[in-house]
C-alpha positions as CSV (number, residue, x, y, z in Angstrom):
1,X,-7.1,21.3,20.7
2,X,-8.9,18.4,22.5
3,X,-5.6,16.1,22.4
4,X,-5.3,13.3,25.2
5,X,-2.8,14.4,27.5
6,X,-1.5,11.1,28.8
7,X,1.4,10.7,31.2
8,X,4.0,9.9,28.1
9,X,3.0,12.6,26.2
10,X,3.7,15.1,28.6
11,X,6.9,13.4,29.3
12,X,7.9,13.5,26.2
13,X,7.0,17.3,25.9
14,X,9.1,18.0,29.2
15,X,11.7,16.5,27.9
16,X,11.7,18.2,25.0
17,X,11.5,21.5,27.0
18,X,14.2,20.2,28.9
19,X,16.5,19.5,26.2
20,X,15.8,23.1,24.6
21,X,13.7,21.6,21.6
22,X,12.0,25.0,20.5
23,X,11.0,24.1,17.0
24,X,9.2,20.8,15.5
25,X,8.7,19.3,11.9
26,X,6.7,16.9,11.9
27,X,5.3,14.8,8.8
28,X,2.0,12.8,9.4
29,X,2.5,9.7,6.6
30,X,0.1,8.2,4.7
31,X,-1.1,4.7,3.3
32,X,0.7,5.3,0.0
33,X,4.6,6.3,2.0
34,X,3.6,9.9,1.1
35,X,2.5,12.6,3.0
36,X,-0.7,13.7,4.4
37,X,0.2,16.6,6.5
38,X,3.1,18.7,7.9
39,X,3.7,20.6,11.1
40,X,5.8,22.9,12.1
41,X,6.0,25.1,14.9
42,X,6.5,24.9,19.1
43,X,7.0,21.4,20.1
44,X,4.1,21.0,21.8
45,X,1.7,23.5,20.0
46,X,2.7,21.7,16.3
47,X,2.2,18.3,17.5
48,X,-1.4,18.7,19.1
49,X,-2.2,20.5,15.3
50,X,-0.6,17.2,14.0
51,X,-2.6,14.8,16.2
52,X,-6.0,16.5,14.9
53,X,-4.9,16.4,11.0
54,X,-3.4,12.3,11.7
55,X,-7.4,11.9,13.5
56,X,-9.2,12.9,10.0
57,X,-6.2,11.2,7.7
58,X,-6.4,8.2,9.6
59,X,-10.1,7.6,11.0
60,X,-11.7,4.2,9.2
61,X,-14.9,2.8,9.3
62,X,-15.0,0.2,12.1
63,X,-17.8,-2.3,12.2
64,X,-18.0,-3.9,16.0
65,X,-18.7,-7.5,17.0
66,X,-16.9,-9.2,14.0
67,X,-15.8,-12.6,14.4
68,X,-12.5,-12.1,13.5
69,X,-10.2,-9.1,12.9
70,X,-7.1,-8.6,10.8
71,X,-4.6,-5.9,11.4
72,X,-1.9,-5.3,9.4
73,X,1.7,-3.7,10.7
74,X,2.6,-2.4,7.3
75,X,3.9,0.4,7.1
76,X,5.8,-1.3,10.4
77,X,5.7,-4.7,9.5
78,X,9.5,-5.3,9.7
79,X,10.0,-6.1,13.9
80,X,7.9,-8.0,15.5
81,X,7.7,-5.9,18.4
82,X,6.0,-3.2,16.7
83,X,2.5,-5.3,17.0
84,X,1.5,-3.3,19.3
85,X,1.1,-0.7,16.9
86,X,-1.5,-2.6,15.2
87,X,-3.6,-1.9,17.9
88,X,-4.5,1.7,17.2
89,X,-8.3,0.8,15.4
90,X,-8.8,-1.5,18.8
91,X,-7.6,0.7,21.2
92,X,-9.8,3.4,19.6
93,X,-12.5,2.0,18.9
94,X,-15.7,2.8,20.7
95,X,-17.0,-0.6,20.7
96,X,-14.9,-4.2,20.3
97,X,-14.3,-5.0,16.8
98,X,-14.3,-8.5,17.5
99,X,-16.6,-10.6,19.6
100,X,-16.2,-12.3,23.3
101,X,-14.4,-15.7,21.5
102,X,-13.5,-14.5,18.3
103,X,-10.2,-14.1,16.8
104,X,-7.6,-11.0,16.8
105,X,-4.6,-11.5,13.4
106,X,-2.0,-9.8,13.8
107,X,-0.2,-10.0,10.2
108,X,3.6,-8.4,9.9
109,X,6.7,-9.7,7.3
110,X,9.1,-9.5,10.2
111,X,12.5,-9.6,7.9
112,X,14.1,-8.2,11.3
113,X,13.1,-10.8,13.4
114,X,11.9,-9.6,17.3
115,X,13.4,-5.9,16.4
116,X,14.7,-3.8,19.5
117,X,13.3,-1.2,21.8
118,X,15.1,0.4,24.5
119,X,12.3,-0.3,26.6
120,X,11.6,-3.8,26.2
121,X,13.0,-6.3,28.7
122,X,13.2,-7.1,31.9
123,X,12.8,-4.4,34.4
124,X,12.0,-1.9,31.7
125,X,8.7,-0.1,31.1
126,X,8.0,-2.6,28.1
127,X,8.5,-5.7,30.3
128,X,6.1,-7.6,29.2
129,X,6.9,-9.9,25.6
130,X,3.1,-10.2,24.5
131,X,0.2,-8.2,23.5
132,X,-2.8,-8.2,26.2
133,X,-5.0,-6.3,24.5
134,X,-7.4,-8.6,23.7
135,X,-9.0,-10.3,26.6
136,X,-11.5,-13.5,25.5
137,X,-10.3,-13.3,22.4
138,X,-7.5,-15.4,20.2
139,X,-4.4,-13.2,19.4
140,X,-2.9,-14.9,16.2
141,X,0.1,-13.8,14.0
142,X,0.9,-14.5,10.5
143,X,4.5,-13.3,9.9
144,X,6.5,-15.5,6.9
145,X,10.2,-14.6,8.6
146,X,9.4,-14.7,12.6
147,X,9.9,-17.9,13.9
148,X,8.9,-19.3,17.3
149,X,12.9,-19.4,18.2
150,X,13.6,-16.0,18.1
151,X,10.3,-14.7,20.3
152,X,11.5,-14.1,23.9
153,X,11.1,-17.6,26.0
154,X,8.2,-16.0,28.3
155,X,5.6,-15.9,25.0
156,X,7.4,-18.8,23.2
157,X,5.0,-21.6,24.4
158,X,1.6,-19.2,24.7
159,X,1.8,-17.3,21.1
160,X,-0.1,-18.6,17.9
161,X,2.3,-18.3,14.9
162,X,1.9,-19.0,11.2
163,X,4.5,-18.6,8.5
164,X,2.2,-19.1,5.8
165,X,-1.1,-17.6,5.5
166,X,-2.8,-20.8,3.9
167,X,-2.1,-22.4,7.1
168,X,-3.5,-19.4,9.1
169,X,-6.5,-19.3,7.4
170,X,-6.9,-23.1,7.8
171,X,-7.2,-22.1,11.5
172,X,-9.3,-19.7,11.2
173,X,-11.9,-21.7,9.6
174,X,-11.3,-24.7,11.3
175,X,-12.0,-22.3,14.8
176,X,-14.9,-19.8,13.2
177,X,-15.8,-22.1,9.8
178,X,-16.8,-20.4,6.1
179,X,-19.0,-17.8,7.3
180,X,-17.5,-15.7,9.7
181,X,-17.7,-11.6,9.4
182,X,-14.2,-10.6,9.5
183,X,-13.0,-6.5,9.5
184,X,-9.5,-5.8,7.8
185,X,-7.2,-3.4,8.1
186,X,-4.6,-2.6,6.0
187,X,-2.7,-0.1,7.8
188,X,-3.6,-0.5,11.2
189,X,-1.0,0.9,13.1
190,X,-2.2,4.6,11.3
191,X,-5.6,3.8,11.6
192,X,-7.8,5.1,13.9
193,X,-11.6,3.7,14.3
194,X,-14.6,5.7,13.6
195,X,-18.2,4.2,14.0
196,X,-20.0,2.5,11.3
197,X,-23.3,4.4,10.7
């Protein structure tokens, strides 16, 4: 399999091998809470097979040079720190979705507030509070139950934050007007970008 070996994936293999793990289910969801795929198997050998089925479930058609781009956290939506997940059709995408200038929206419920991750905070490998992922361009979120108060203090003052998405969109055109070219995606934290033709 031509999986990306990166440094926490073979971490998190060692540390399986460590801790004896010999065996692996895995389930690869789809857009509907169901299930595209399962795996089963050595822990390593079952999750590359995985990654290759979760590439074809998950590839979308992904225009470049947009004006703005909106990624939705569902099925993840609850935390606000899962954001970054929403990344997944930027960070694989072979070109920018969304022009030097243009707009990144970041859209997520957020009924548990900032969430937790045991790497997130000071000193951890998570440190940092806000997504950087999109140099030159506006990051944005529209989340109806995260306010500014409970974001940590460091991103409190620099993070764009609607409640509503009437007042979001009032931005947007105020920033980019009526005719902008905007790419959506529904599920973007299991989405995976794959060139428009």
């Amino acid at each position: 399999y031509a999986v990306a070996r990166t440094e926490a994936r073979l971490e998190a293999d060692e540390a399986a091998r460590m801790a004896g793990v010999d065996f692996l289910v895995n389930s690869i969801p789809n857009s509907r809470m169901g299930i595209a795929g399962l795996v089963t198997g050595d822990v390593v050998a079952a999750h590359e097979a995985g990654v290759e089925i979760a590439r074809r479930v998950f590839a979308s058609p992904t225009p470049a040079g947009q004006d703005v781009a909106v990624l939705s956290l569902y099925p993840k939506d609850g935390e606000f720190l899962q954001h970054l997940t929403a990344f997944a059709p930027w960070q694989t995408a072979p070109e920018r979705i969304v022009r030097e200038g243009g707009t990144v929206v970041v859209a997520l419920e957020g009924a548990e507030g900032l969430g937790f991750h045991s790497l997130f905070g000071p000193g951890m490998r998570l440190a940092a509070p806000r997504a950087t992922r999109v140099r030159g361009r506006d990051l944005v979120f529209f989340s109806p139950c995260v306010d500014r108060g409970s974001l940590p203090a460091q991103a409190r003052d620099e993070t764009i934050l609607f409640r509503t998405w009437p007042e979001t969109l009032a931005w947007l055109r105020a920033k980019h007007g009526d005719e902008a070219s905007v790419a959506v995606f529904p599920c973007a934290t299991m989405q995976l970008a794959e060139a428009v033709c």
